[in-house]
N, C-alpha and C positions, 0 to 999 in steps of 0.2 A: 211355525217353522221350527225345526228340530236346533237345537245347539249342537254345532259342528267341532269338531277340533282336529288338530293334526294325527292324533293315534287311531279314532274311526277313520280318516281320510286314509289311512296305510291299511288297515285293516280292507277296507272298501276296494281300495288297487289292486291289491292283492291277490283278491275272490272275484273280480269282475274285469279284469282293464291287462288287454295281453301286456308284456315285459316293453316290449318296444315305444305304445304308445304313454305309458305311464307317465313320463317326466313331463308331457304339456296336458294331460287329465290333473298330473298332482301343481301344475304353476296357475292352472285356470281356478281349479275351486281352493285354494291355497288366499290366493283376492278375496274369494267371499269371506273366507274363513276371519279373513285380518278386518275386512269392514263388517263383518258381524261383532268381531271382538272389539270394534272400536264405536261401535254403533248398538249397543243392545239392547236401546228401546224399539229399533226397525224389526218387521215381525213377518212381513212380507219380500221375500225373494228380490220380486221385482223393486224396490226400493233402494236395495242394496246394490242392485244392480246401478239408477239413478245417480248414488250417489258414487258411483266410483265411474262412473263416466264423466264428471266432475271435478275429480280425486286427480290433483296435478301430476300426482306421483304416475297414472296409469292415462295420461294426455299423448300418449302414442300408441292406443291400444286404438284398433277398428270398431266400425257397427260389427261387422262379419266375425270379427273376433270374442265380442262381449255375446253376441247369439250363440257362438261354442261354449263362450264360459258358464250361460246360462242352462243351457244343455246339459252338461257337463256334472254342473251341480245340481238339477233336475235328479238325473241316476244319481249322485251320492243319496241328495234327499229322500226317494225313492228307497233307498236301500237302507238306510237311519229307520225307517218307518216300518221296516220288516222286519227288524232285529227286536231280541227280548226288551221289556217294558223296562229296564233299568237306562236304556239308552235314549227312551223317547220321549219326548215330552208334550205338552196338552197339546193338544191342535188347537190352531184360531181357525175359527169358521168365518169363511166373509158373510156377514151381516146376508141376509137376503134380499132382494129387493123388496119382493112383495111387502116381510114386516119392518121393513124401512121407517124410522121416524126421524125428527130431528134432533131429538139428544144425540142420536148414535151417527146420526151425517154428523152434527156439530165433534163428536169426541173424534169418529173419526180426522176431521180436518183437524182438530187440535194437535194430535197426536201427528198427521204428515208438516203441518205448519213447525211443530217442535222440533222435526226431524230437519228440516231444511233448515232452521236457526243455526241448529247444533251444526248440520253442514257449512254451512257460510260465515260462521266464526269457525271454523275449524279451516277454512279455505284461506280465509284472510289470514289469519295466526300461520297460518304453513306459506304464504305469498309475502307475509313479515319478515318470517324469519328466511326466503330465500332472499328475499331482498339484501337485509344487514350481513348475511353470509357473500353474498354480491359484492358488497360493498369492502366487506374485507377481502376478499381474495383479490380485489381490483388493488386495494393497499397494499398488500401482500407484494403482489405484481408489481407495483412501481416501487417497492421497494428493493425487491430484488432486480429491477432493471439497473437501478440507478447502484447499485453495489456493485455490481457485473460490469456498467459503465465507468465505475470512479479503477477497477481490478484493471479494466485493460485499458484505459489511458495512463496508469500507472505504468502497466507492463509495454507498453508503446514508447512511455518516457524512457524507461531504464533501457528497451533495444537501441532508442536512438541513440542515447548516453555510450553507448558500449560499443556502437558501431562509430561515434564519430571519436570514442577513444583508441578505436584499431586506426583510422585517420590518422590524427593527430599524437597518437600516446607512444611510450615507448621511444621518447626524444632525450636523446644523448648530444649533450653541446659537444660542438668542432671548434675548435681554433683557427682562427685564421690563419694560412701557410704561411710560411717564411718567405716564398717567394712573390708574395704579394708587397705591393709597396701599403703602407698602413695607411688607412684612410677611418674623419672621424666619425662613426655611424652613428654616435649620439646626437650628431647634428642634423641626421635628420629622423629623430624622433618625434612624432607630432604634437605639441604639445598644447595648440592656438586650434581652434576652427575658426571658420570663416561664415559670414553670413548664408542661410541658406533657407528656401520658403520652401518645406514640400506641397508638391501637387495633390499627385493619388497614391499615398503610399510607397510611392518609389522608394524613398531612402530606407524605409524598415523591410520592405522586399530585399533592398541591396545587401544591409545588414545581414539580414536570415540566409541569402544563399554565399557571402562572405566565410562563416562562420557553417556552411556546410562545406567548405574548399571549394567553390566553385569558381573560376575566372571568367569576369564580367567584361560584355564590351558595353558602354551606352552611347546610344545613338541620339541625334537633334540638331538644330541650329547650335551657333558659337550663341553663348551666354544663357544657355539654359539649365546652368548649376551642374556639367557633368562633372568638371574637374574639382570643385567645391565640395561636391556630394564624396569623391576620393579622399579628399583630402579628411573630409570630414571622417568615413569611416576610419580612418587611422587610427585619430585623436579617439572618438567614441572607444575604440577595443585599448586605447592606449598601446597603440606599437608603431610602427616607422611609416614613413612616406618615403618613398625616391619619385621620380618622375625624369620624365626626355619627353620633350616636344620631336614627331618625328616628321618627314621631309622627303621628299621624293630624292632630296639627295641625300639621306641619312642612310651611313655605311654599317654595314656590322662591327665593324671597329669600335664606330662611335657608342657602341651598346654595351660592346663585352670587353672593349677596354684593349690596350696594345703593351709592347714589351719599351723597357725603358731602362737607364741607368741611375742608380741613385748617387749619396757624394760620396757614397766608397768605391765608385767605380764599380758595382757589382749589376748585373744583370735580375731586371725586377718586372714584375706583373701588373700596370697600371691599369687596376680594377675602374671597367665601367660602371654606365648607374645599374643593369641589367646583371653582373657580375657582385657587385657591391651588396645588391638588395639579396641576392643568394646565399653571399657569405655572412649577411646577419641576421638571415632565419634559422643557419646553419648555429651561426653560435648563441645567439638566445634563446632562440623558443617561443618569441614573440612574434605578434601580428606583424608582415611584413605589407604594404602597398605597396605594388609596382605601378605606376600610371603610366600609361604610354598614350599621350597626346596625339591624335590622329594619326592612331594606329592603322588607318588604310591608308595611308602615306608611303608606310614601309615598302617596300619591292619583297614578287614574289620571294624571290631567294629568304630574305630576310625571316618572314612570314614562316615559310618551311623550317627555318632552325627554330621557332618559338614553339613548332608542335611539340617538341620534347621535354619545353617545362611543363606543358598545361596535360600531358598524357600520365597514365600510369607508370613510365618511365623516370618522371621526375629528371631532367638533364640537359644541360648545356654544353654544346660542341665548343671548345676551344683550341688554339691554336696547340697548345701543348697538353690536351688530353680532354679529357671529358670533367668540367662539375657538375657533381649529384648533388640534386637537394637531399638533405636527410632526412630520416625516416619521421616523424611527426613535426615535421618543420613546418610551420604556417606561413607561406607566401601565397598574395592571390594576384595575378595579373588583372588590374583595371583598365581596357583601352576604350577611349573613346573615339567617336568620328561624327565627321562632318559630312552625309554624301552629294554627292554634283558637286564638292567642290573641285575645282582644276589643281592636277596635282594629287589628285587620286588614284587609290585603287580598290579593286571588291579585294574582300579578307576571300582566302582560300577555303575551300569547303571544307576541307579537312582543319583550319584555322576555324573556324567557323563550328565544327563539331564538336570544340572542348570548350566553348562559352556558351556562357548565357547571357540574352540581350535586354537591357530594359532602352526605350524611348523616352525619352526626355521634351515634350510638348515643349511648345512657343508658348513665354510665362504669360498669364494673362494680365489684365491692366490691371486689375482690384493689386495684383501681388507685386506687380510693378511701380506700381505709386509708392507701395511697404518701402520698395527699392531704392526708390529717390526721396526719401523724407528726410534723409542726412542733410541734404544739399540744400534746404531752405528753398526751393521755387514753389510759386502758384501753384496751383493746380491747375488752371488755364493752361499755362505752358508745359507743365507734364504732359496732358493731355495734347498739345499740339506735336509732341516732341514723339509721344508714342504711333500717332498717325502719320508722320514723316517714316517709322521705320515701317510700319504697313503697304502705305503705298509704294515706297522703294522697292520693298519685297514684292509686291504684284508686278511692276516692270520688271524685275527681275527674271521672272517666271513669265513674262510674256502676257498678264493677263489686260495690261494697258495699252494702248497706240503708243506710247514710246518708250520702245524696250532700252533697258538700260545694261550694261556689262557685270558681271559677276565678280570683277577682280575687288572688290571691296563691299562689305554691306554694314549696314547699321543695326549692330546686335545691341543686346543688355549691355554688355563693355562697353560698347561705343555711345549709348546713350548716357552712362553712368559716369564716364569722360565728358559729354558733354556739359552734364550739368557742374561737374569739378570745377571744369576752365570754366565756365561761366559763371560761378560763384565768385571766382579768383578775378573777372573781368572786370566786374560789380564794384568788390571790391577795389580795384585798382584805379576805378573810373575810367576802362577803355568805353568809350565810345561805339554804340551799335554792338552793346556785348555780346545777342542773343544770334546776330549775323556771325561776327568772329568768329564763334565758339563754331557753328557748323557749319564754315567755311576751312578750318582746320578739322574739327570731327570727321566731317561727311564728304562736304564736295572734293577738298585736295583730295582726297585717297583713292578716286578714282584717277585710271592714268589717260582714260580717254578723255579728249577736250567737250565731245557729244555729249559724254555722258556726262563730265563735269555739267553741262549747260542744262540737260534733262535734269537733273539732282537741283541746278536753283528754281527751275520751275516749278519744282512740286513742292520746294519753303515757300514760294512767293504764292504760291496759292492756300496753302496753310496758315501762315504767319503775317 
Protein backbone atom coordinates (compact mmCIF):
# COMPACT_ATOMS: atom_id res chain seq x y z
CA UNK A 1 0.00 0.00 0.00
CA UNK A 2 1.46 3.25 -1.10
CA UNK A 3 2.49 6.03 1.70
CA UNK A 4 -0.10 8.58 1.77
CA UNK A 5 0.08 12.23 3.05
CA UNK A 6 -1.71 15.28 3.22
CA UNK A 7 0.13 17.11 0.04
CA UNK A 8 -0.60 13.96 -2.47
CA UNK A 9 -4.30 14.00 -0.79
CA UNK A 10 -4.53 17.95 -2.29
CA UNK A 11 -2.88 17.23 -5.24
CA UNK A 12 -5.39 14.05 -5.84
CA UNK A 13 -8.62 16.59 -4.98
CA UNK A 14 -7.68 18.78 -7.05
CA UNK A 15 -7.22 16.69 -10.37
CA UNK A 16 -10.19 14.29 -9.62
CA UNK A 17 -12.92 15.40 -6.89
CA UNK A 18 -15.44 18.36 -8.19
CA UNK A 19 -15.01 21.76 -5.57
CA UNK A 20 -18.26 20.99 -3.90
CA UNK A 21 -17.70 17.44 -2.88
CA UNK A 22 -13.98 17.70 -1.69
CA UNK A 23 -14.30 18.70 2.10
CA UNK A 24 -15.95 14.89 2.89
CA UNK A 25 -13.36 13.11 0.04
CA UNK A 26 -10.46 15.10 2.02
CA UNK A 27 -12.16 14.24 6.02
CA UNK A 28 -12.69 10.48 4.76
CA UNK A 29 -9.19 9.63 3.45
CA UNK A 30 -7.51 12.27 5.92
CA UNK A 31 -8.63 9.00 8.90
CA UNK A 32 -6.55 6.77 6.88
CA UNK A 33 -3.92 8.95 6.38
CA UNK A 34 -3.63 9.54 10.42
CA UNK A 35 -4.09 5.64 11.18
CA UNK A 36 -1.37 4.91 8.54
CA UNK A 37 0.75 7.51 10.28
CA UNK A 38 0.16 5.96 13.48
CA UNK A 39 0.10 2.40 12.41
CA UNK A 40 3.02 1.79 9.85
CA UNK A 41 3.67 -1.58 10.20
CA UNK A 42 -0.23 -2.24 8.74
CA UNK A 43 0.35 -2.72 4.94
CA UNK A 44 -3.09 -3.71 3.95
CA UNK A 45 -6.12 -1.08 3.51
CA UNK A 46 -8.37 -3.11 4.90
CA UNK A 47 -6.56 -3.39 8.40
CA UNK A 48 -6.47 0.16 8.79
CA UNK A 49 -9.81 0.22 8.13
CA UNK A 50 -10.20 -2.54 11.35
CA UNK A 51 -8.47 -0.52 13.27
CA UNK A 52 -10.13 2.67 13.19
CA UNK A 53 -13.56 1.08 13.57
CA UNK A 54 -12.06 0.44 17.00
CA UNK A 55 -10.38 3.84 17.26
CA UNK A 56 -12.63 5.75 20.07
CA UNK A 57 -11.89 8.72 18.59
CA UNK A 58 -13.98 7.61 15.25
CA UNK A 59 -16.97 5.49 17.65
CA UNK A 60 -19.56 7.55 15.85
CA UNK A 61 -18.70 6.82 12.43
CA UNK A 62 -21.26 4.09 10.41
CA UNK A 63 -20.60 0.72 8.56
CA UNK A 64 -22.09 2.99 5.50
CA UNK A 65 -19.76 5.63 6.41
CA UNK A 66 -16.25 3.57 6.76
CA UNK A 67 -17.57 1.77 3.11
CA UNK A 68 -17.32 5.60 1.64
CA UNK A 69 -14.04 6.11 3.36
CA UNK A 70 -12.95 3.00 2.00
CA UNK A 71 -14.00 3.90 -1.48
CA UNK A 72 -12.69 7.10 -1.19
CA UNK A 73 -9.30 6.12 -0.50
CA UNK A 74 -9.50 3.16 -3.03
CA UNK A 75 -9.37 6.29 -5.84
CA UNK A 76 -6.59 8.16 -3.89
CA UNK A 77 -4.70 4.72 -3.92
CA UNK A 78 -5.52 4.27 -7.36
CA UNK A 79 -4.23 7.52 -8.29
CA UNK A 80 -0.65 7.31 -5.94
CA UNK A 81 -0.24 4.31 -8.31
CA UNK A 82 -0.41 6.12 -11.56
CA UNK A 83 1.81 9.03 -10.72
CA UNK A 84 5.73 9.06 -11.52
CA UNK A 85 7.90 6.17 -9.58
CA UNK A 86 9.31 8.96 -7.03
CA UNK A 87 5.84 8.75 -5.33
CA UNK A 88 5.25 5.06 -5.17
CA UNK A 89 6.31 2.50 -3.34
CA UNK A 90 6.99 -1.45 -3.64
CA UNK A 91 3.68 -3.18 -3.76
CA UNK A 92 2.99 -6.22 -1.32
CA UNK A 93 1.49 -8.90 -3.12
CA UNK A 94 -0.97 -11.03 -1.16
CA UNK A 95 0.90 -14.27 -0.75
CA UNK A 96 -0.98 -16.57 -3.20
CA UNK A 97 -2.90 -19.34 -2.20
CA UNK A 98 -1.81 -21.85 -4.35
CA UNK A 99 2.10 -21.26 -3.02
CA UNK A 100 0.77 -20.88 0.49
CA UNK A 101 3.06 -22.39 3.21
CA UNK A 102 3.27 -22.08 6.74
CA UNK A 103 6.22 -19.89 7.42
CA UNK A 104 4.20 -17.16 5.46
CA UNK A 105 0.55 -18.12 7.11
CA UNK A 106 2.70 -18.08 10.44
CA UNK A 107 4.48 -14.44 9.59
CA UNK A 108 1.58 -13.55 8.21
CA UNK A 109 -0.48 -13.87 11.56
CA UNK A 110 2.40 -12.54 13.48
CA UNK A 111 2.48 -9.69 11.81
CA UNK A 112 -1.94 -9.10 12.18
CA UNK A 113 -1.36 -10.48 15.93
CA UNK A 114 1.36 -7.45 16.25
CA UNK A 115 -0.95 -5.09 14.79
CA UNK A 116 -3.82 -5.83 17.15
CA UNK A 117 -1.39 -5.76 20.31
CA UNK A 118 -0.22 -2.36 19.05
CA UNK A 119 -4.11 -1.67 18.70
CA UNK A 120 -5.28 -2.66 22.16
CA UNK A 121 -2.49 -1.02 24.07
CA UNK A 122 -3.13 1.96 22.07
CA UNK A 123 -7.03 1.54 23.07
CA UNK A 124 -6.42 1.16 26.64
CA UNK A 125 -3.72 3.97 27.00
CA UNK A 126 -6.42 6.38 25.04
CA UNK A 127 -9.48 4.73 27.48
CA UNK A 128 -6.57 5.70 30.50
CA UNK A 129 -6.05 8.75 29.79
CA UNK A 130 -10.01 9.68 29.08
CA UNK A 131 -10.73 8.21 32.12
CA UNK A 132 -8.05 10.47 34.42
CA UNK A 133 -9.14 13.42 32.03
CA UNK A 134 -12.77 12.37 33.38
CA UNK A 135 -11.90 12.42 36.54
CA UNK A 136 -10.55 15.91 36.47
CA UNK A 137 -13.06 17.66 34.72
CA UNK A 138 -15.58 16.04 37.36
CA UNK A 139 -13.00 17.98 40.13
CA UNK A 140 -12.87 20.72 38.09
CA UNK A 141 -16.69 20.68 38.23
CA UNK A 142 -17.24 20.50 41.91
CA UNK A 143 -14.92 22.76 42.14
CA UNK A 144 -16.32 25.42 40.45
CA UNK A 145 -19.78 24.54 41.84
CA UNK A 146 -18.90 24.79 45.16
CA UNK A 147 -17.19 28.44 44.34
CA UNK A 148 -20.29 29.56 42.48
CA UNK A 149 -22.19 28.08 45.73
CA UNK A 150 -19.94 29.74 48.60
CA UNK A 151 -20.25 33.48 45.63
CA UNK A 152 -23.85 33.50 45.88
CA UNK A 153 -24.68 32.61 49.38
CA UNK A 154 -22.34 35.37 50.07
CA UNK A 155 -24.16 37.58 47.82
CA UNK A 156 -27.74 36.28 49.31
CA UNK A 157 -25.97 37.21 52.82
CA UNK A 158 -25.02 40.81 51.84
CA UNK A 159 -28.79 41.34 50.00
CA UNK A 160 -30.35 40.24 53.07
CA UNK A 161 -27.98 42.50 55.31
CA UNK A 162 -28.95 45.64 53.01
CA UNK A 163 -32.38 45.01 52.85
CA UNK A 164 -33.16 44.37 56.47
CA UNK A 165 -30.74 47.58 56.86
CA UNK A 166 -33.34 49.76 54.62
CA UNK A 167 -35.75 48.00 57.62
CA UNK A 168 -34.32 48.87 60.23
CA UNK A 169 -31.29 51.61 59.38
CA UNK A 170 -31.24 55.07 59.21
CA UNK A 171 -32.71 55.40 63.09
CA UNK A 172 -32.56 58.74 64.56
CA UNK A 173 -33.50 58.78 68.37
CA UNK A 174 -36.77 60.91 69.46
CA UNK A 175 -37.30 62.23 72.81
CA UNK A 176 -40.05 61.66 74.48
CA UNK A 177 -42.52 64.76 74.34
CA UNK A 178 -43.19 67.12 76.82
CA UNK A 179 -46.46 66.47 76.97
CA UNK A 180 -46.24 63.05 78.07
CA UNK A 181 -46.18 62.36 81.73
CA UNK A 182 -42.51 60.45 82.27
CA UNK A 183 -42.82 56.87 82.73
CA UNK A 184 -39.62 54.41 83.66
CA UNK A 185 -38.91 52.24 80.39
CA UNK A 186 -35.87 50.80 82.03
CA UNK A 187 -38.10 49.00 83.98
CA UNK A 188 -39.31 47.11 81.65
CA UNK A 189 -36.10 46.00 80.07
CA UNK A 190 -35.85 42.35 79.98
CA UNK A 191 -33.33 41.24 81.79
CA UNK A 192 -34.53 37.57 83.57
CA UNK A 193 -35.96 34.78 81.09
CA UNK A 194 -38.14 32.41 82.31
CA UNK A 195 -38.11 28.76 81.99
CA UNK A 196 -38.89 27.48 78.64
CA UNK A 197 -38.69 23.72 76.88
CA UNK A 198 -38.92 24.03 73.01
CA UNK A 199 -40.91 21.65 71.02
CA UNK A 200 -40.09 21.93 67.13
CA UNK A 201 -38.27 24.84 66.65
CA UNK A 202 -40.76 27.27 67.39
CA UNK A 203 -38.76 29.66 69.59
CA UNK A 204 -35.65 29.92 66.73
CA UNK A 205 -38.55 30.26 64.07
CA UNK A 206 -39.93 33.10 66.38
CA UNK A 207 -36.44 34.55 66.66
CA UNK A 208 -35.68 34.65 62.87
CA UNK A 209 -39.05 36.22 61.67
CA UNK A 210 -38.63 38.68 64.97
CA UNK A 211 -35.62 39.99 63.56
CA UNK A 212 -37.11 40.15 60.00
CA UNK A 213 -39.91 42.73 61.61
CA UNK A 214 -42.48 40.49 61.43
CA UNK A 215 -45.56 40.65 64.11
CA UNK A 216 -46.43 37.35 65.62
CA UNK A 217 -49.60 35.99 66.97
CA UNK A 218 -49.24 32.31 68.71
CA UNK A 219 -51.74 30.29 68.90
CA UNK A 220 -52.44 26.99 71.84
CA UNK A 221 -53.94 26.18 75.03
CA UNK A 222 -53.09 28.42 78.32
CA UNK A 223 -49.54 27.01 79.48
CA UNK A 224 -48.00 26.15 76.34
CA UNK A 225 -44.92 28.77 76.77
CA UNK A 226 -46.60 31.48 74.46
CA UNK A 227 -46.19 34.38 76.80
CA UNK A 228 -42.62 32.88 78.10
CA UNK A 229 -41.45 32.32 74.68
CA UNK A 230 -42.25 36.71 74.51
CA UNK A 231 -40.83 37.23 77.02
CA UNK A 232 -37.96 35.27 76.38
CA UNK A 233 -37.30 36.84 72.97
CA UNK A 234 -36.92 40.30 74.59
CA UNK A 235 -34.22 39.11 77.02
CA UNK A 236 -32.32 37.00 74.05
CA UNK A 237 -32.07 40.48 71.57
CA UNK A 238 -31.57 42.29 75.01
CA UNK A 239 -34.41 44.98 74.41
CA UNK A 240 -37.88 45.67 76.40
CA UNK A 241 -40.88 43.83 77.16
CA UNK A 242 -44.39 45.67 77.83
CA UNK A 243 -47.27 43.47 77.92
CA UNK A 244 -51.56 44.02 78.66
CA UNK A 245 -53.45 40.97 79.37
CA UNK A 246 -56.57 41.82 77.10
CA UNK A 247 -60.58 41.41 77.81
CA UNK A 248 -63.49 41.69 76.13
CA UNK A 249 -63.90 44.53 78.30
CA UNK A 250 -60.53 46.02 77.47
CA UNK A 251 -61.09 49.76 76.09
CA UNK A 252 -58.70 51.48 73.86
CA UNK A 253 -57.98 53.81 76.60
CA UNK A 254 -56.64 51.07 78.49
CA UNK A 255 -53.97 50.72 75.48
CA UNK A 256 -53.02 54.05 74.38
CA UNK A 257 -53.25 55.56 77.69
CA UNK A 258 -55.67 58.94 78.55
CA UNK A 259 -55.04 62.77 79.48
CA UNK A 260 -54.27 63.64 83.00
CA UNK A 261 -53.07 66.39 85.30
CA UNK A 262 -49.76 66.31 86.88
CA UNK A 263 -48.76 68.39 90.46
CA UNK A 264 -48.25 71.51 88.50
CA UNK A 265 -51.64 71.43 87.62
CA UNK A 266 -50.65 71.17 83.89
CA UNK A 267 -52.49 69.10 81.41
CA UNK A 268 -50.30 65.78 80.52
CA UNK A 269 -50.40 62.54 78.24
CA UNK A 270 -50.76 59.36 80.61
CA UNK A 271 -48.89 56.90 78.13
CA UNK A 272 -50.42 53.53 77.84
CA UNK A 273 -48.45 50.01 77.62
CA UNK A 274 -49.28 50.27 73.76
CA UNK A 275 -48.17 54.14 73.67
CA UNK A 276 -45.24 53.53 76.13
CA UNK A 277 -43.74 50.59 73.98
CA UNK A 278 -43.73 53.15 70.95
CA UNK A 279 -42.06 55.96 72.54
CA UNK A 280 -39.14 53.60 73.56
CA UNK A 281 -38.47 52.18 70.15
CA UNK A 282 -38.76 55.83 69.13
CA UNK A 283 -35.96 56.83 71.53
CA UNK A 284 -33.50 53.86 71.67
CA UNK A 285 -33.31 51.86 68.92
CA UNK A 286 -33.68 48.93 70.62
CA UNK A 287 -35.69 45.66 70.49
CA UNK A 288 -39.10 46.62 71.64
CA UNK A 289 -41.93 43.38 72.59
CA UNK A 290 -45.26 44.42 72.73
CA UNK A 291 -47.30 41.26 74.18
CA UNK A 292 -50.71 41.47 74.06
CA UNK A 293 -52.24 38.68 76.04
CA UNK A 294 -55.36 37.26 74.18
CA UNK A 295 -55.27 39.43 71.69
CA UNK A 296 -58.65 38.00 70.26
CA UNK A 297 -60.25 39.27 73.25
CA UNK A 298 -59.87 42.71 71.86
CA UNK A 299 -63.19 44.12 69.96
CA UNK A 300 -63.30 44.64 66.43
CA UNK A 301 -62.86 48.53 66.85
CA UNK A 302 -59.79 48.01 68.81
CA UNK A 303 -58.29 45.37 66.23
CA UNK A 304 -58.80 47.99 63.27
CA UNK A 305 -56.76 50.78 65.17
CA UNK A 306 -53.79 47.95 65.61
CA UNK A 307 -53.69 47.57 61.53
CA UNK A 308 -51.69 50.90 61.43
CA UNK A 309 -48.76 49.70 63.61
CA UNK A 310 -48.23 46.42 62.04
CA UNK A 311 -48.66 48.09 58.21
CA UNK A 312 -46.19 49.92 56.22
CA UNK A 313 -47.67 53.07 57.82
CA UNK A 314 -46.12 52.50 60.93
CA UNK A 315 -48.95 54.53 63.31
CA UNK A 316 -51.18 55.11 66.17
CA UNK A 317 -54.33 57.01 66.11
CA UNK A 318 -54.50 59.10 69.27
CA UNK A 319 -56.69 61.43 70.76
CA UNK A 320 -54.53 64.49 70.12
CA UNK A 321 -52.87 63.34 66.66
CA UNK A 322 -51.28 60.67 65.26
CA UNK A 323 -47.78 58.57 66.65
CA UNK A 324 -45.37 57.40 64.10
CA UNK A 325 -43.11 54.87 64.84
CA UNK A 326 -39.76 56.07 63.44
CA UNK A 327 -37.99 55.20 60.71
CA UNK A 328 -35.65 51.95 61.64
CA UNK A 329 -37.40 51.66 65.03
CA UNK A 330 -37.67 47.97 66.01
CA UNK A 331 -40.98 47.22 67.64
CA UNK A 332 -42.73 43.77 67.09
CA UNK A 333 -46.23 43.18 68.22
CA UNK A 334 -46.35 39.50 69.95
CA UNK A 335 -50.23 38.58 70.48
CA UNK A 336 -51.22 35.49 71.57
CA UNK A 337 -54.69 33.49 71.86
CA UNK A 338 -56.59 31.12 73.28
CA UNK A 339 -59.42 29.98 70.64
CA UNK A 340 -63.07 28.54 71.93
CA UNK A 341 -62.49 30.41 74.69
CA UNK A 342 -65.64 32.43 75.95
CA UNK A 343 -64.90 35.84 75.60
CA UNK A 344 -63.53 35.72 72.35
CA UNK A 345 -63.20 36.88 69.21
CA UNK A 346 -61.52 35.86 65.46
CA UNK A 347 -58.55 38.58 64.70
CA UNK A 348 -59.81 40.43 61.55
CA UNK A 349 -58.55 39.45 58.14
CA UNK A 350 -57.01 42.30 57.44
CA UNK A 351 -55.43 41.83 61.47
CA UNK A 352 -54.69 38.74 60.49
CA UNK A 353 -52.79 39.90 57.13
CA UNK A 354 -49.90 41.70 58.88
CA UNK A 355 -48.96 38.36 61.22
CA UNK A 356 -47.48 35.61 61.26
CA UNK A 357 -48.74 32.52 63.14
CA UNK A 358 -46.80 29.92 65.05
CA UNK A 359 -49.11 27.10 67.13
CA UNK A 360 -47.98 26.27 70.16
CA UNK A 361 -48.94 22.22 70.75
CA UNK A 362 -50.12 20.80 74.22
CA UNK A 363 -46.55 20.12 75.93
CA UNK A 364 -45.94 16.62 76.05
CA UNK A 365 -45.30 14.39 79.45
CA UNK A 366 -41.58 13.54 78.72
CA UNK A 367 -41.31 17.86 78.85
CA UNK A 368 -43.82 18.15 81.59
CA UNK A 369 -42.20 15.97 84.19
CA UNK A 370 -38.80 18.57 83.13
CA UNK A 371 -41.75 21.00 84.34
CA UNK A 372 -42.48 19.73 87.69
CA UNK A 373 -39.03 18.50 88.99
CA UNK A 374 -38.65 21.84 91.16
CA UNK A 375 -41.45 20.70 93.19
CA UNK A 376 -40.11 17.36 94.63
CA UNK A 377 -43.27 14.85 93.82
CA UNK A 378 -43.14 11.01 92.62
CA UNK A 379 -43.51 10.41 89.63
CA UNK A 380 -46.56 8.26 90.29
CA UNK A 381 -48.40 11.39 91.04
CA UNK A 382 -47.05 13.48 88.14
CA UNK A 383 -48.17 11.14 86.19
CA UNK A 384 -51.73 10.94 87.85
CA UNK A 385 -51.76 14.82 87.92
CA UNK A 386 -51.02 14.85 83.99
CA UNK A 387 -54.12 12.36 83.22
CA UNK A 388 -56.58 14.51 85.50
CA UNK A 389 -55.72 17.46 82.84
CA UNK A 390 -56.34 15.02 79.83
CA UNK A 391 -59.32 13.73 80.79
CA UNK A 392 -60.83 17.06 81.91
CA UNK A 393 -59.89 18.24 78.42
CA UNK A 394 -61.83 15.34 76.62
CA UNK A 395 -65.11 16.33 78.77
CA UNK A 396 -64.38 19.34 77.90
CA UNK A 397 -64.59 18.93 74.19
CA UNK A 398 -67.34 16.55 74.64
CA UNK A 399 -65.50 13.40 74.00
CA UNK A 400 -66.75 11.62 77.30
CA UNK A 401 -70.43 10.90 78.81
CA UNK A 402 -70.05 13.64 81.12
CA UNK A 403 -69.48 16.97 79.53
CA UNK A 404 -68.04 19.33 81.82
CA UNK A 405 -68.21 23.44 81.39
CA UNK A 406 -65.33 25.50 79.94
CA UNK A 407 -65.28 28.26 82.31
CA UNK A 408 -62.09 26.82 83.92
CA UNK A 409 -59.46 24.15 82.74
CA UNK A 410 -56.33 22.61 84.11
CA UNK A 411 -53.35 24.07 82.07
CA UNK A 412 -49.45 23.75 82.65
CA UNK A 413 -50.27 26.80 85.32
CA UNK A 414 -52.65 25.06 86.98
CA UNK A 415 -50.84 21.98 87.33
CA UNK A 416 -47.52 23.88 88.30
CA UNK A 417 -49.81 25.43 91.16
CA UNK A 418 -50.85 22.36 92.11
CA UNK A 419 -47.90 20.94 92.77
CA UNK A 420 -46.59 24.47 94.72
CA UNK A 421 -49.54 24.29 97.23
CA UNK A 422 -48.96 20.83 97.75
CA UNK A 423 -45.35 20.92 98.44
CA UNK A 424 -46.38 23.73 100.96
CA UNK A 425 -49.28 21.32 102.28
CA UNK A 426 -46.61 18.43 102.98
CA UNK A 427 -44.83 20.63 104.44
CA UNK A 428 -47.13 22.33 106.77
CA UNK A 429 -48.70 18.85 107.55
CA UNK A 430 -52.19 19.69 106.14
CA UNK A 431 -53.92 16.52 106.18
CA UNK A 432 -55.22 14.77 102.76
CA UNK A 433 -52.63 17.29 101.09
CA UNK A 434 -52.97 15.85 97.56
CA UNK A 435 -57.15 16.41 97.87
CA UNK A 436 -56.72 20.07 99.22
CA UNK A 437 -54.30 21.11 96.74
CA UNK A 438 -57.06 19.98 93.78
CA UNK A 439 -59.84 20.97 95.52
CA UNK A 440 -58.47 24.70 95.42
CA UNK A 441 -56.55 23.97 92.01
CA UNK A 442 -59.29 22.22 90.00
CA UNK A 443 -62.64 21.60 91.47
CA UNK A 444 -63.32 25.39 93.17
CA UNK A 445 -62.65 27.07 89.73
CA UNK A 446 -65.32 25.74 88.33
CA UNK A 447 -68.70 27.83 88.99
CA UNK A 448 -71.02 24.99 88.18
CA UNK A 449 -71.93 22.71 91.23
CA UNK A 450 -72.34 19.71 88.10
CA UNK A 451 -69.42 20.32 87.11
CA UNK A 452 -67.64 20.81 90.43
CA UNK A 453 -69.07 17.08 91.11
CA UNK A 454 -67.89 15.65 87.38
CA UNK A 455 -64.12 17.22 88.28
CA UNK A 456 -64.15 14.96 91.69
CA UNK A 457 -65.17 11.89 89.72
CA UNK A 458 -62.57 11.80 87.34
CA UNK A 459 -59.75 12.45 90.85
CA UNK A 460 -61.58 9.68 92.44
CA UNK A 461 -60.98 7.47 89.66
CA UNK A 462 -57.39 8.51 89.01
CA UNK A 463 -56.07 8.97 92.48
Amino acid sequence: MQKMNNALLESFLSENVKTGSRKVWRSNIKKIITLQDENPQVVFLNDLISLGKSDPRFSHLQDSTWHTIEKNTNSFLSWLNNQSPKVEEPKVEEPKVESESSESIKEGLRQKQEALKISCERQARLEKEAKEESARLEAVLEKEAEEFAQKEAIRKEEASKKRLEQLFGNFESEEIPDHYMPFDMEAHRQKTKTPYFEQKNEWKKIISAIRAGKHIIATGHAGTGKTEVSINSAEFLKGYHFKVGATSATKLIDLIGSKTINKNQEVKLLAGVVTQAILTANKTGEWVILTIDEINCLSEKIQKILNGLCDGTRFLDLPEGRLKINSGAKIVIFGTMNNGYNGTNSVNIELKDRFVFQKFNNLPDKILHKIFEPYNADMELEKKVIQLSKESEKCQKGLESNPLGDDARFTTRSMKTFFELHEQFVMDKIPNAIDEALEMCVVEKFDDESDQKTVRQIIKRIF
